[in-house]
C-alpha angles and dihedrals in degrees: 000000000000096000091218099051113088125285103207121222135179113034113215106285141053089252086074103069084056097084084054086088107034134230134045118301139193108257095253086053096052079046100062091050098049095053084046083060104041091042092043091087092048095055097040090053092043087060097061081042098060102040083051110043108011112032096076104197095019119130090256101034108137108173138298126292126286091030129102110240122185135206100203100199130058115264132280139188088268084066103082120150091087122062117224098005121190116246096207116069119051106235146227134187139195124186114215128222109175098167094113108021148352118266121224114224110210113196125190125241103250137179112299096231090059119103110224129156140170109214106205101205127172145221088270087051095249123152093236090178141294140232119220148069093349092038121035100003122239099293101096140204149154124315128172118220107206125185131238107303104015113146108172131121124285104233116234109277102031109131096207149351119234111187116201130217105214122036093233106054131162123242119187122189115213111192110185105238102210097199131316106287080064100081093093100060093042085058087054087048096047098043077062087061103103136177123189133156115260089250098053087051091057088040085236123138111276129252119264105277117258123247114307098253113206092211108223110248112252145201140145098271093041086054088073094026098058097012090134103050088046090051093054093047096053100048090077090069089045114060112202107266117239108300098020098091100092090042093051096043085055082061092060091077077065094056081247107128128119109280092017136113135227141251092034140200095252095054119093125234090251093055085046095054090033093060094044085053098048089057107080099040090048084057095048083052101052088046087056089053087044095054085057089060105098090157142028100226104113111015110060114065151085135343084262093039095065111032122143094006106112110143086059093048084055098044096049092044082057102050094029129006119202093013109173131252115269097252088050096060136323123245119207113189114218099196098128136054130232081265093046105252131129102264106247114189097201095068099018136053109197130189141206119227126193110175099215137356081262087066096058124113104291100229137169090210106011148289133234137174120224141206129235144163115228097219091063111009094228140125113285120245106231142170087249088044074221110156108175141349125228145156103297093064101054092102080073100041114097122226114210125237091283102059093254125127116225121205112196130210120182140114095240117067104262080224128285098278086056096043095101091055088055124099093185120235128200124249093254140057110326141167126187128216126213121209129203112193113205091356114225106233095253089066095046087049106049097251084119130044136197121239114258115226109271110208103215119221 
């Protein structure tokens, strides 16, 4: 099998994630797992959430919900809420909370040959829609941004409704950064990023304030310590989606069910112990599903998109989270090498080869290729502190006496008159994404291919 096309997972149904572990269960047993599945994407969303929006004080903190905060520089390894950034597009966030009203996004008119988008994602991690360049164009505006439910009136001037399923959702900023000297101009855009209620907007009163919510305390390691209790707290800001209800009501013999607390009352002691012990195995699981991933074509979108695939949304919410929708960009994996094993750059040095410009990725905005350590799927320290090489920096790039561009990918300098052509690794396990932003048919359609990496001798 070609390591960069597509490994499916998830097919179709929540029967799918239960092979993942192998031998016949009870049905409890089968049902454990599959609430573990459905709720994974919830509590590792809710992570970036809280480091962002509600741990004031905290390494990561942002700003507080409803407001539009930006990062104006491309991402490090200091950055480290999100798994597998980019390292392209400076970003900004904003953390939705649409209990009481809706929020109005306004957007700046910029330059028509930058790249900007805003990615809606909910609780669930889908990818509900998203304003910018494909959309709408670059000429900005203002959009409001309701919750489940909402049935007011859209105020004159508003370009378009999004209504999201869940109350807490998710919204990322992507502002192309052209080349250093650019900054400046991607701090004006982003200061033309703004967030306001709905009733601030129309300069109204504003609605009585939802609920005080005290926000559970979250880490990584509390993640698979607590990841019950934070499952069933998150399920009262994300109603089941059609279809959903009888499966969700089967979770309630679990104390799983939206305003409740787990453990409960009802629950026996052997559930209880039961539960704590299938968490970590169910992780290990979904990793496992998540190492299979090599491109984005098939498991980031909608809310259609994605029904009944759990195990993928999982999965994807694992290796990537807030990947973007095919026709956004285009994500290739390379996790493997051209003999199938996991790249290493303490015993290997790989290349890319494109044999020609005409080879490269076929994009409407542009591509780049980024570099990550497996341990922590995050951005690689290096003596460059060169994270990843695109587009924009192919005047730079050499081409050797055939024509051919050669991207290399190893933990020792390929020598100074190379090093152009070097996007460091670590000396340890290592796997790079490519990234095609607005991808051009032939590459959604397999006219194009990707090169594989090549291990060189």
């Amino acid at each position: 099998m070609n390591r960069r096309t597509l490994i499916k997972i998830g097919a179709g149904s929540m029967l799918a994630c239960r092979p993942a572990w192998g031998g016949s269960q009870s049905r409890q047993t089968e049902l454990i797992r599959e609430a573990l599945v459905y709720t994974y994407p919830l509590v590792k969303n809710y992570l970036t959430m809280f480091q962002y929006a509600f741990e004031e004080g905290g390494r990561q903190y942002k700003g507080p919900p409803n407001t539009v905060n930006s990062v104006a520089r491309v991402y490090t390894p200091q950055d480290t809420a999100i798994i597998t950034p980019n390292s392209d597009t400076p970003y900004s966030f904003i953390v939705f909370d649409l209990r009481a009203e809706p929020v109005i996004i306004s957007l700046p008119n910029i330059e028509a040959h930058r790249y900007y988008s805003l990615q809606l994602v909910d609780l669930y991690t889908h990818n509900v829609d998203y304003l910018g360049s494909r959309r709408d164009g670059n000429g900005g505006g203002d959009f409001l941004i309701a919750g489940p439910g909402w049935r007011g009136t859209v105020p004159t001037g508003v370009r378009r409704v999004v209504t999201m399923p869940t109350t807490l959702a998710m919204g990322l900023v992507r502002t192309q950064l052209l080349d250093p000297s650019d900054l400046a101009r991607v701090r004006e855009i982003q200061a033309g990023y703004v967030a306001q209620p709905l009733s601030s907007y129309l300069g109204q009163p504003a609605p009585l304030a939802p609920t005080a919510v005290q926000w559970p305390v979250i880490s990584d390691e509390i993640l698979a310590t607590d990841f019950w209790s934070l499952a069933t707290f998150l399920l009262e800001f994300a109603a089941p989606l059609p279809g959903e209800e009888e499966m969700r009501s089967g979770y309630t013999g679990l104390g799983i069910a939206a305003g409740g607390h787990w453990p409960d009352r009802s629950m026996s002691p052997e559930l209880v112990a039961e539960m704590r012990a299938a968490v970590r195995p169910g992780l290990q699981s979904i990793l496992a599903e998540a190492q299979n991933l090599t491109d984005s074509s098939t498991i980031f979108g909608d809310p259609d998109f994605m029904k009944g695939r759990y195990l993928t949304r999982a999965a994807a919410a694992m290796g990537g989270i807030y990947g973007n929708s095919v026709e956004e960009a285009l994500y290739i994996n390379y996790n493997r090498d051209d003999q199938g094993a996991s790249p290493d750059g303490s015993k290997h040095r790989y290349v890319l080869r494109f044999a020609s410009e005409a080879d490269l990725p076929p994009v409407g905005a542009f591509w780049s290729l980024t570099m990550y350590a497996t341990a922590s799927q995050l951005l690689v320290e290096n003596p460059l502190s060169r994270y990843v090489i695109n587009s924009a920096m192919l005047p730079g790039i050499k081409p050797n006496d055939r024509g051919e561009i050669l991207l290399y990918l190893q933990h020792e300098s390929p020598g100074p008159e190379l090093e152009s052509n070097w996007l460091p690794a670590p000396a340890e396990p290592f796997y790079a994404i490519m990234r095609l932003y607005l991808p051009k048919p032939e590459a959604l359609d397999k006219r194009w291919t990707a090169p594989s990496m090549e291990r060189l001798a």
